[in-house]
C-alpha positions in Angstrom: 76.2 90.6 86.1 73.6 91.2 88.7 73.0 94.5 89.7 73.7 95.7 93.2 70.5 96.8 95.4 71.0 99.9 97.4 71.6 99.0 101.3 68.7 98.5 103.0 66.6 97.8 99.3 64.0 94.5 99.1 62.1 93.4 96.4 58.3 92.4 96.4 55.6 91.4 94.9 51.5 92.7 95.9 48.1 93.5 93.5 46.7 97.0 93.3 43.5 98.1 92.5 42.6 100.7 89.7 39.5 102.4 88.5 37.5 102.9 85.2 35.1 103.9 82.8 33.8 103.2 79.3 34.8 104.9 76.6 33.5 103.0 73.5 32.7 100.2 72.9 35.0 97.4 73.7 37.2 99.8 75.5 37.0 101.7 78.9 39.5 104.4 80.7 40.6 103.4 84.0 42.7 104.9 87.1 45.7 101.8 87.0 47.2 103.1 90.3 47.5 106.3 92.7 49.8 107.8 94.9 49.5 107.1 98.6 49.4 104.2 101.4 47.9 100.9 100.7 48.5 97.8 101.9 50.7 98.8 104.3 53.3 100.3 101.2 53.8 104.2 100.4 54.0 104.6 96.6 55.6 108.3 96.0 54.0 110.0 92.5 57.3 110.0 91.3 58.2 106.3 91.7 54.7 105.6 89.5 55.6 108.8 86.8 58.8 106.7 86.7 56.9 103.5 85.7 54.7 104.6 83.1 56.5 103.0 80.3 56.0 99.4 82.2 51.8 99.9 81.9 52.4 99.7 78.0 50.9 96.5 76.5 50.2 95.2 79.7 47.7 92.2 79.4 44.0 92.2 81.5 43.0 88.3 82.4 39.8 87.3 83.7 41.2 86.4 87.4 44.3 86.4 88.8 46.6 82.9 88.2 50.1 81.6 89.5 50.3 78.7 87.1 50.6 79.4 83.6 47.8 81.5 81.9 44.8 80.4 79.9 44.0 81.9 76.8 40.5 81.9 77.2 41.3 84.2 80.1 42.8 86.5 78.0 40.3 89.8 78.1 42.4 93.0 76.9 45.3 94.7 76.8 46.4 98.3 78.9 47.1 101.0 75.8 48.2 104.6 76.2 49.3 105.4 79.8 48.9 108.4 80.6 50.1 110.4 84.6 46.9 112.5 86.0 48.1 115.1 87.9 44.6 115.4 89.1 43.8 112.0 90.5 48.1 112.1 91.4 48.0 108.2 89.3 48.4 106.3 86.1 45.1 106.7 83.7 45.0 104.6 80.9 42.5 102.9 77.8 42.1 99.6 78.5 41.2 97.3 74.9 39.4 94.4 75.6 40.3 91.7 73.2 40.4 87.9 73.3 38.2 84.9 74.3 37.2 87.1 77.6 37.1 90.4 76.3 33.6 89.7 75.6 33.2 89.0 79.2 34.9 92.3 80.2 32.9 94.3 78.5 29.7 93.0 79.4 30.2 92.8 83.2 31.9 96.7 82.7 28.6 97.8 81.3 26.8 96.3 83.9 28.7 97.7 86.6 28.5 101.3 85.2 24.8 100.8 84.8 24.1 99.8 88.4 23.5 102.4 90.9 24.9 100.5 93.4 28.2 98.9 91.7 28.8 94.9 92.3 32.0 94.1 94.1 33.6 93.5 90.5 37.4 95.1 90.3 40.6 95.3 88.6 43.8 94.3 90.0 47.1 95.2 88.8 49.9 92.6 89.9 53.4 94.4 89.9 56.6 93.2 91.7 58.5 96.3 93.2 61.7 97.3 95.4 61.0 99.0 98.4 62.9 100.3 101.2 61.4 99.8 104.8 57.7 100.5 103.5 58.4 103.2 100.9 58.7 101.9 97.7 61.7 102.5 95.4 61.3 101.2 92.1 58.5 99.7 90.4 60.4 96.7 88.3 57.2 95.5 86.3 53.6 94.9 85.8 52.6 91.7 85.8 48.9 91.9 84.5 46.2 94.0 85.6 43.2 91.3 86.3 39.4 91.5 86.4 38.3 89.9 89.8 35.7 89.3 91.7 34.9 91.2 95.3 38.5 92.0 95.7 39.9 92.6 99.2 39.5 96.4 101.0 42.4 98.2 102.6 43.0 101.2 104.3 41.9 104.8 103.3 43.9 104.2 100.2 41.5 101.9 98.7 38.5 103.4 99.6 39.5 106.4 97.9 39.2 104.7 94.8 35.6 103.0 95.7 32.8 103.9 93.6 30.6 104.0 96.7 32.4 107.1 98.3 32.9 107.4 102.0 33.5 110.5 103.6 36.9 112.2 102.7 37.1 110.3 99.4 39.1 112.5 96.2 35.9 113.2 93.9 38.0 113.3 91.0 38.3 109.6 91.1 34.8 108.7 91.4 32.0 108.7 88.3 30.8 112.3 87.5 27.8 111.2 84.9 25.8 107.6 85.5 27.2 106.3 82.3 30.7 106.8 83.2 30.0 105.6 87.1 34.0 103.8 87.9 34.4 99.9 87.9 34.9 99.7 91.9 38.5 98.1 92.1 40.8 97.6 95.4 44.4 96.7 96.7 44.6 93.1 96.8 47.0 91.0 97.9 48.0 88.3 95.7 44.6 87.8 94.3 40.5 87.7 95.2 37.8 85.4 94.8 37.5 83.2 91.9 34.4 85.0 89.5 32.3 81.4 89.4 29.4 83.8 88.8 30.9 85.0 85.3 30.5 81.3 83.7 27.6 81.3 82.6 28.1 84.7 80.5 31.2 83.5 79.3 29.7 80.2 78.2 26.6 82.5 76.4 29.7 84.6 74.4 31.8 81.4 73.9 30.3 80.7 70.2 30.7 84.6 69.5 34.8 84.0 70.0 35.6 80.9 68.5 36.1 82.4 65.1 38.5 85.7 66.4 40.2 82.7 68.9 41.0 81.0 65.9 42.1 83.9 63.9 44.9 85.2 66.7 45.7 82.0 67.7 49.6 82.7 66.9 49.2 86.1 69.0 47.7 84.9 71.9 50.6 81.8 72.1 53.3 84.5 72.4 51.2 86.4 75.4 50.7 83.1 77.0 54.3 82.7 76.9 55.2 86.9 77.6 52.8 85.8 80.5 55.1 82.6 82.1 57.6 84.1 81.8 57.0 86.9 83.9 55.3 84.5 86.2 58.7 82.9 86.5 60.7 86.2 86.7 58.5 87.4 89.6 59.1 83.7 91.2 62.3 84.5 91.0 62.2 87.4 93.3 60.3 86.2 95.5 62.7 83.0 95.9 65.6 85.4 96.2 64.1 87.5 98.5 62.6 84.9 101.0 65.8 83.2 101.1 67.8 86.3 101.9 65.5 87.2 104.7 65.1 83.6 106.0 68.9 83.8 108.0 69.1 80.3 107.0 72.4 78.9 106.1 74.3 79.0 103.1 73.9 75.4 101.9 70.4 75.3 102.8 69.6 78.2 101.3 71.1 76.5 98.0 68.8 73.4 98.7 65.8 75.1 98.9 66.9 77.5 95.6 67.6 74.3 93.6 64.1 73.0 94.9 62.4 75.9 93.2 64.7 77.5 90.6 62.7 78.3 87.3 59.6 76.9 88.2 56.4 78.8 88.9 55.0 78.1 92.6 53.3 79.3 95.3 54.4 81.9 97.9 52.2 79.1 100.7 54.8 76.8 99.2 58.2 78.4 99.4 57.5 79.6 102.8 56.2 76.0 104.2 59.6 75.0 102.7 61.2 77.6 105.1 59.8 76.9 107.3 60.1 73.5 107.3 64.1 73.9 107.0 64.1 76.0 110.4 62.3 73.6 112.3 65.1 70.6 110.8 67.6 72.6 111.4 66.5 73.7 114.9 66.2 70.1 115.9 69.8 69.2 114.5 71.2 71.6 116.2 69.6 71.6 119.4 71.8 69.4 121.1 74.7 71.8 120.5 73.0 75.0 121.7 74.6 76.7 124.8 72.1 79.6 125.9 74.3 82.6 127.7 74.1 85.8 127.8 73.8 88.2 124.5 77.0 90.0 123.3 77.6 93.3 125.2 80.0 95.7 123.2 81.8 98.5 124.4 82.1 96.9 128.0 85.4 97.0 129.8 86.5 94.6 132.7 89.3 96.1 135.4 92.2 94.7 133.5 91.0 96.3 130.4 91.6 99.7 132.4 93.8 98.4 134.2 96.0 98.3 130.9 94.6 101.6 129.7 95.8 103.9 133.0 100.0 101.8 132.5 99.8 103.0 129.2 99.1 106.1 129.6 101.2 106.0 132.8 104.6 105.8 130.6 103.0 108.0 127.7 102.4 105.0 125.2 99.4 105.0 122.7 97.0 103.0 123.6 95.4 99.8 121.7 92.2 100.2 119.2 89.7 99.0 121.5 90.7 101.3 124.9 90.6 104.3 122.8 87.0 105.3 124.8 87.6 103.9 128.4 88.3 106.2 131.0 90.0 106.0 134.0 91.7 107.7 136.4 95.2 108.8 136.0 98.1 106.1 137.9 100.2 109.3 140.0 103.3 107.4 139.1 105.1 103.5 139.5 104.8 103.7 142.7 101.2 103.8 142.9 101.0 101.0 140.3 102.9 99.0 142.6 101.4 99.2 145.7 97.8 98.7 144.0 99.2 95.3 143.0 101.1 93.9 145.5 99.9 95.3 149.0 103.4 96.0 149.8 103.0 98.6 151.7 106.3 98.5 153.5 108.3 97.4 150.5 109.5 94.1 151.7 109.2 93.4 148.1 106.1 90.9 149.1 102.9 90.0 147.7 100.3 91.3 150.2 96.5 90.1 148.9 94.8 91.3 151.9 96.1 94.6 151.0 95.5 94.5 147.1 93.6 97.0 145.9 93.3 95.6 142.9 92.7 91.6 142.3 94.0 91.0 138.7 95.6 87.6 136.5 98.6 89.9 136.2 101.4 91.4 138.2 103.1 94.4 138.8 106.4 92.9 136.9 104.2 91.4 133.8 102.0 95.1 133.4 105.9 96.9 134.0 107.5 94.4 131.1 104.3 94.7 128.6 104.9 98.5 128.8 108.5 98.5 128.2 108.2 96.2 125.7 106.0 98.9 123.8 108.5 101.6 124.4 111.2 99.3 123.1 109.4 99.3 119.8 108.7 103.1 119.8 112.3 103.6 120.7 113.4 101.4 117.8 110.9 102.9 115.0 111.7 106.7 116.2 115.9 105.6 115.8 115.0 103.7 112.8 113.6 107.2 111.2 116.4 108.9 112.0 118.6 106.7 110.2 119.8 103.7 112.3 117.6 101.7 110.2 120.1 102.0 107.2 121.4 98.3 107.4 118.2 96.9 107.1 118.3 98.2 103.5 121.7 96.6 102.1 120.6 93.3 104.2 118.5 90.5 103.8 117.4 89.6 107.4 116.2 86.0 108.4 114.6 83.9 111.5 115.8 80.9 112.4 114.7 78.1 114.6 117.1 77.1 116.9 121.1 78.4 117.7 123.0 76.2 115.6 125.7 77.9 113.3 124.6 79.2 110.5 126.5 78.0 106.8 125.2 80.2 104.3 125.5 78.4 100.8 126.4 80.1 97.9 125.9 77.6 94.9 127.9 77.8 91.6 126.1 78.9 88.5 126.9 76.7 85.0 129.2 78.6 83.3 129.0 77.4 79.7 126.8 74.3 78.6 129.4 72.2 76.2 128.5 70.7 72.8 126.8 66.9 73.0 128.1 65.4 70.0 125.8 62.5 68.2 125.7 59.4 70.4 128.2 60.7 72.8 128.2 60.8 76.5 127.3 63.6 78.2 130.1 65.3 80.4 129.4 66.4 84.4 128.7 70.1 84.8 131.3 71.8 86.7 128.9 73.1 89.9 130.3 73.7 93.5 129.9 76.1 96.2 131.4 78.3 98.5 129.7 78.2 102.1 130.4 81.0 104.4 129.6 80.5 108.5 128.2 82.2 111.2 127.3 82.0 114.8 124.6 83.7 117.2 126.1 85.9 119.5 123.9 86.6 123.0 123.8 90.1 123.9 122.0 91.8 126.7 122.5 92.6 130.3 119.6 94.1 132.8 118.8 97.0 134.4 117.7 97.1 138.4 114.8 98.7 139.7 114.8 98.9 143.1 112.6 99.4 146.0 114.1 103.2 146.1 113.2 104.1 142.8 109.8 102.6 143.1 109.6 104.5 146.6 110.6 107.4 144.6 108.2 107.3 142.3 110.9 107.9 139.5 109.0 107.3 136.3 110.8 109.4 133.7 113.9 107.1 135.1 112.0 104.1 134.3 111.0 105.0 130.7 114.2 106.2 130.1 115.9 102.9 130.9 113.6 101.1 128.4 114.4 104.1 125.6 118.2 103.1 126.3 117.5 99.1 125.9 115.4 99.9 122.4 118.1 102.2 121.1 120.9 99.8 122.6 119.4 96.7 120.4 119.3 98.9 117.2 122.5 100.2 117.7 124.4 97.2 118.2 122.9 95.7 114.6 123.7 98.9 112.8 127.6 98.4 114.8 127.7 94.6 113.5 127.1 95.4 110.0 129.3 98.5 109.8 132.1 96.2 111.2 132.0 93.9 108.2 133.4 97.3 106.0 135.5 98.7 108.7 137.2 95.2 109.9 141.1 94.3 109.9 141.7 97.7 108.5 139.0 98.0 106.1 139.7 95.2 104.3 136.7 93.1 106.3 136.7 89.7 107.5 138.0 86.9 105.4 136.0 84.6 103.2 135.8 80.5 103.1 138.1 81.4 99.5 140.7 82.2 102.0 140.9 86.4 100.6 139.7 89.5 102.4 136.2 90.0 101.8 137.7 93.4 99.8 140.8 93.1 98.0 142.4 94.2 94.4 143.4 90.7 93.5 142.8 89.8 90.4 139.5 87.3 90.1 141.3 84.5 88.4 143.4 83.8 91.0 142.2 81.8 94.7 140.8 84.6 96.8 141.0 87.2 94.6 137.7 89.7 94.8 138.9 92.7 92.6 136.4 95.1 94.9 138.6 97.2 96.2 139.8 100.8 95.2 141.3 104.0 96.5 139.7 106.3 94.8 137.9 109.7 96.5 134.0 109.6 95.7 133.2 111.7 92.5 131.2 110.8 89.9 134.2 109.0 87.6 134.8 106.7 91.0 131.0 106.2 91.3 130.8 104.7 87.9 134.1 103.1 87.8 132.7 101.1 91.3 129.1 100.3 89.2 131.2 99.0 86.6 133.5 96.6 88.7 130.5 94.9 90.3 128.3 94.9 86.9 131.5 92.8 85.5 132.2 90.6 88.0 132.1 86.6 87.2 129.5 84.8 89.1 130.8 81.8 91.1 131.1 78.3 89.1 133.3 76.7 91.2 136.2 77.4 93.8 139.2 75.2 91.9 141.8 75.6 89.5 140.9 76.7 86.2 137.4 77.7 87.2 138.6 80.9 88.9 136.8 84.1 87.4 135.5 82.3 84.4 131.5 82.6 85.4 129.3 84.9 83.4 128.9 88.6 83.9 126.4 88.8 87.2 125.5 92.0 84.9 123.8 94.1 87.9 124.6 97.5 89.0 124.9 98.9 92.6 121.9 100.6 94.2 123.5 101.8 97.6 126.0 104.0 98.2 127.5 103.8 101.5 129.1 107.1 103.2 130.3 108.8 106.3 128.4 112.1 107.9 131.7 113.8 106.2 130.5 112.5 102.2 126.8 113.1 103.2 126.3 115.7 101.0 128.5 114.5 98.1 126.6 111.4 97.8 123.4 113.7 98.0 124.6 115.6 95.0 126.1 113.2 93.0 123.0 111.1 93.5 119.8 113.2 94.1 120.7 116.5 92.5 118.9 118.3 89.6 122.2 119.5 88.4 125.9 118.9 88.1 128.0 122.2 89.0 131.3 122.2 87.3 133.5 125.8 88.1 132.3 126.8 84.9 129.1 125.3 84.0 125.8 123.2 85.1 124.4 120.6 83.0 121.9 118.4 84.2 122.6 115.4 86.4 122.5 112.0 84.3 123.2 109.7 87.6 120.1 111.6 89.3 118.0 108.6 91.0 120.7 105.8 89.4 121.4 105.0 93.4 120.1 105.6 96.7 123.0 107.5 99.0 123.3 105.9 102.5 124.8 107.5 105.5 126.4 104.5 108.0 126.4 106.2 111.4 129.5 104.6 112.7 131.6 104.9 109.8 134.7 107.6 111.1 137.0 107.6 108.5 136.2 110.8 106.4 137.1 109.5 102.8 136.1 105.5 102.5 132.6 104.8 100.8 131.1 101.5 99.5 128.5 100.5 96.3 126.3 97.4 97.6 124.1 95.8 95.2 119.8 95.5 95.9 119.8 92.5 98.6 116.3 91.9 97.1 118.5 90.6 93.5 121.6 89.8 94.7 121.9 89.6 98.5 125.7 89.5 100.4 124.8 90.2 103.8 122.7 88.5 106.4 121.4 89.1 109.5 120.2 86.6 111.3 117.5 86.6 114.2 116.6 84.0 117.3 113.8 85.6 118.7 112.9 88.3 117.2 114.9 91.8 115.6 114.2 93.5 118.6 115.4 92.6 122.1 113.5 90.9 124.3 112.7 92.7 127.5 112.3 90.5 130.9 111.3 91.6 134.3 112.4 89.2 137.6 110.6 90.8 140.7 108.2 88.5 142.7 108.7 87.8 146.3 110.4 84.9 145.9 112.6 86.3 143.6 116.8 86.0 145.1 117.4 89.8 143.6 114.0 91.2 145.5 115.3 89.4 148.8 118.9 90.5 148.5 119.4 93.5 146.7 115.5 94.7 147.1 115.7 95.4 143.4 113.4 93.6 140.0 115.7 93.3 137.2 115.3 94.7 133.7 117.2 92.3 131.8 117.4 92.5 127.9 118.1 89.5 125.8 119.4 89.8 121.9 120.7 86.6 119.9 122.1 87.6 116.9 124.3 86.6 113.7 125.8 88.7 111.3 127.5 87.4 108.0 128.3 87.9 104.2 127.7 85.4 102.0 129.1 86.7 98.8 131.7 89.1 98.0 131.0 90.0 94.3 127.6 92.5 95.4 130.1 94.8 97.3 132.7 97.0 96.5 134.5 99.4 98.9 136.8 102.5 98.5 139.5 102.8 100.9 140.9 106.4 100.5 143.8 107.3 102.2 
């Protein structure tokens, strides 16, 4: 797995210079790299302490190369790195070794032995993460190369010239003649090729020839240390360029394919970028539309427009208007006099006296906000417990206003024995479907030119609290009807019996789901037991009555009046059990969640419904939405603005309410 950059982290690749001087023969001390600026890069001394276990073993060639390495430009090797605190770099011995260590040392003698050194320098190649221009991380070393008049950068480099300038550190420079530094600089990506050494070269070639052949086998596995850190550093710098090319995603992978583990040049990646954003520039340039840039945090007038209504009727405002200010609306009537012009309330629409030209009217800004209190209204009722039903209910949407027949399909009761070669028997599978129809509620409220005149706002809000809490209400009323109706008994089922009844199973109709007994904790279980046994539906004949398996699932509601509140609560959610002469601890604890029903009045009736998530019984169907819909008539051509000078607050509701199966309920009817 790759490993994630820091935000903000590149990787790159650049040469460095470093210094030297001889130590022995064949061997010379040198200053690998410093801390400072060069190049354009900061390198902090404790990002090059870090990296003094990279500058082991490190190989010296005679110029730098992007193709695969030579071996008879192999020269030495970089041995005990060492930090100076002194020179704030990396020192270390470098060994020379190979077909050009030969040629290392003799141009490193020469060089010392000049007064005035020739423009003959070591680079070091290392591939680094930086972030902005400070440098992070120093991943590798490539090589560290003998070159020929590398490149000069800023005060950085000629710090570490042997020909000191003014302000130079002394401790890098040569304090004897013998030990007078190899002059090295920062370059990038290489210097001039050293045409001048070939001749030497070609006068120690013979010299070699025997030690070439003797570490043949140890210069093959440098070579290929060598390629492969030519293609590792390739590889950053394909990943890099293509992640700061902004080029597409399947371009990007066409150019990655192009030069995935090969060695190339960087001139050659980035004519290949290059070339991709001009093709692609030219593709697209038919399809450009040139606007204006993307302004954020700009709001037009019906942004605040929106912002001043909801804070008008005291409703939280959207994400995006939490930071615009505007003036506070004094009250409805304001709002509607800015929008209409109707200065005289003839309940017109005035433009010439608009304050303020928007898409939207007075009635669609007065709906959208009591709308929103609508759904405050209904979470804030929902808390405080009118939300019960949607707990024992399983609540659907439907498409259009047909009736509603909700299916319940027969299980197989028993699979019967298939004797050898004989036929196989039907299955004994029916149904029993129950029906429903949506019911329209709703009605409307007027606001009239008087109120508006007025300026009653608290009236208006408080008419759209009354239409939320009406609509929540009248669901919680529909579904406590189904265990209060025909005397508690319910409605009656498509199996022609009460939805509750004692009637045995076995027989047409009969439920078995109904008791008398007073809620205690014997009742409670008997109840859990009842449902847990009953037979699930196979089919609604003769001699199919009651014979389905167990449906083997336990209540999780229990459903009481205010008056058993606190029963329920101890029999259900109490630490302990307190008998008149003991307390021991409370085994039904958590077992089932107690329920109070708001418009149950009879003191002593409860009811055990099962998880409607497992086994659902009642439905509540929805048309347009679980909440009522909130509609405001009001323009000027509106009949109610001419006749009665009034907009209408009309609330719409469609609605259906069933149960689909009896065997998930049972009820208590005490007397």
């Amino acid at each position: 797995m790759k490993k994630s950059e820091p935000r903000g982290m590149t990787q790159h690749q650049t040469r460095f210079s470093a210094t030297g001087h001889a130590l022995e023969p064949g061997k010379f001390e040198i200053l690998c790299i410093t801390a400072g600026d060069g190049n354009g890069w900061h390198f902090p001394a404790e990002v090059l302490r870090a990296s003094l276990a990279l500058w082991e073993g490190v190989h010296c060639f005679i110029d730098h190369a992007w193709a695969s390495r030579s071996i008879r430009d192999l020269a030495g090797q970089v041995i005990e790195p060492r930090w100076d605190e002194s020179s704030r770099g990396i020192r270390a011995t470098l060994k020379a070794f190979g077909p050009g260590g030969a040629v290392l040392s003799k141009f490193g003698r020469e060089v010392l032995a000049e007064s005035h050194a020739p423009k003959i320098g070591f680079s070091a190649d290392v591939v680094f993460k930086s972030e902005g221009r400070k440098v992070r991380e120093i991943v590798k070393v490539i090589s560290l190369d003998l070159v020929f008049d590398p490149a000069r950068g800023g005060a950085f480099l000629r710090a570490l010239n042997s020909a000191a300038p003014p302000g130079s550190d002394p401790n890098l420079l040569n304090e004897t003649k013998p030990q007078e530094p190899i002059s090295t600089q920062l370059t990038p990506y290489g210097g001039k090729t050293m045409s001048d050494s070939k001749n030497v070269a070609q006068e120690v070639k013979k010299d070699d020839q025997d030690r070439k052949d003797i570490r043949q086998t140890q210069l093959s596995q440098v070579v290929e240390e060598s390629r492969q850190a030519c293609l590792q550093m390739c590889g950053f710098m394909l990943e890099s360029g293509l992640g700061a090319s902004n080029l597409p995603k399947p371009v990007q992978a066409r150019i990655s394919a192009q030069f995935k583990n090969r060695i190339f040049e960087v001139d050659e990646l980035q004519s290949a970028i290059a070339e991709s954003r001009t093709m692609l520039a030219e593709l697209s340039a038919g399809q450009a539309v040139i606007g204006p840039g993307r302004i954020s945090g700009m709001y037009d007038e019906l942004d605040k427009l929106q912002a001043a209504v909801d804070d008008l009727f005291g409703l939280p405002r959207a994400q995006k208007l939490q930071t615009v200010s505007v003036p506070r609306l004094s009250g409805v009537r304001e709002l509607y006099l800015m929008l209409t012009g109707d200065r005289d309330l003839h309940g017109g629409y005035y433009p010439d006296r608009v304050q303020l030209a928007t898409t939207v009217d007075f009635t669609g800004l007065v709906k959208n906000a009591l709308n929103k209190i609508v759904t405050n209204t209904w979470e804030m009722l929902g808390r405080a417990g009118y939300d019960w039903w949607q707990q024992i209910t399983l609540q659907e949407h439907f498409t259009s206003l047909n009736s509603i027949t909700g299916t319940l399909i027969g299980t197989v009761g028993e699979l019967p024995v298939v004797a050898e070669g004989a036929e196989y028997t039907e299955l004994q599978v029916g149904d029993s479907p129950e029906s429903a129809d949506f019911v329209k509620y709703g009605g409307y409220i007027p606001l009239t030119l008087e109120l508006i005149d007025r300026d009653e706002t608290r009236k208006l809000k408080a008419y759209a609290r009354e239409l939320g809490s009406a609509g929540l209400r009248k669901i919680s009323s529909l579904v406590s009807a189904i265990f209060t109706a025909n005397a508690g008994v319910g409605p009656t089922m498509a199996d022609t019996g009460a939805l509750f009844n004692a009637t045995a199973v076995t027989t047409a109709g009969g439920h078995a789901n109904l008791s008398t007994s007073a809620l205690d904790m014997a009742a409670w279980d008997a109840a859990c037991t009842a449902v847990y046994n009953q037979p699930m539906l196979i089919k609604n004949a003769a001699g199919l009555y009651g014979n389905g398996p167990k449906m083997a699932i336990n209540p999780k509601f229990c459903l009481v009046p205010r008056a058993l509140q606190n029963t329920a609560w101890q029999m259900l959610k109490g630490e302990f059990v307190r008998e008149a002469s003991y307390v021991y601890d409370n085994v039904l604890k958590g077992s089932a969640v107690p329920v109070t029903v708001p418009e149950w009045t009879d003191a002593g009736d409860w009811a055990a419904v099962c998880d409607p998530a497992v086994s659902p019984a009642i439905f509540v169907g929805e048309r347009f939405g679980i909440m009522p819909e909130i509609y405001v008539a009001g323009d000027e051509l509106s009949p109610a603005v001419f006749m009665n000078d009034e907009h209408r607050l009309k609330v719409r509701h469609f609605l259906a309410v069933w149960v689909n199966d009896f065997r998930p309920l049972h009820k208590s009817n005490v007397a």
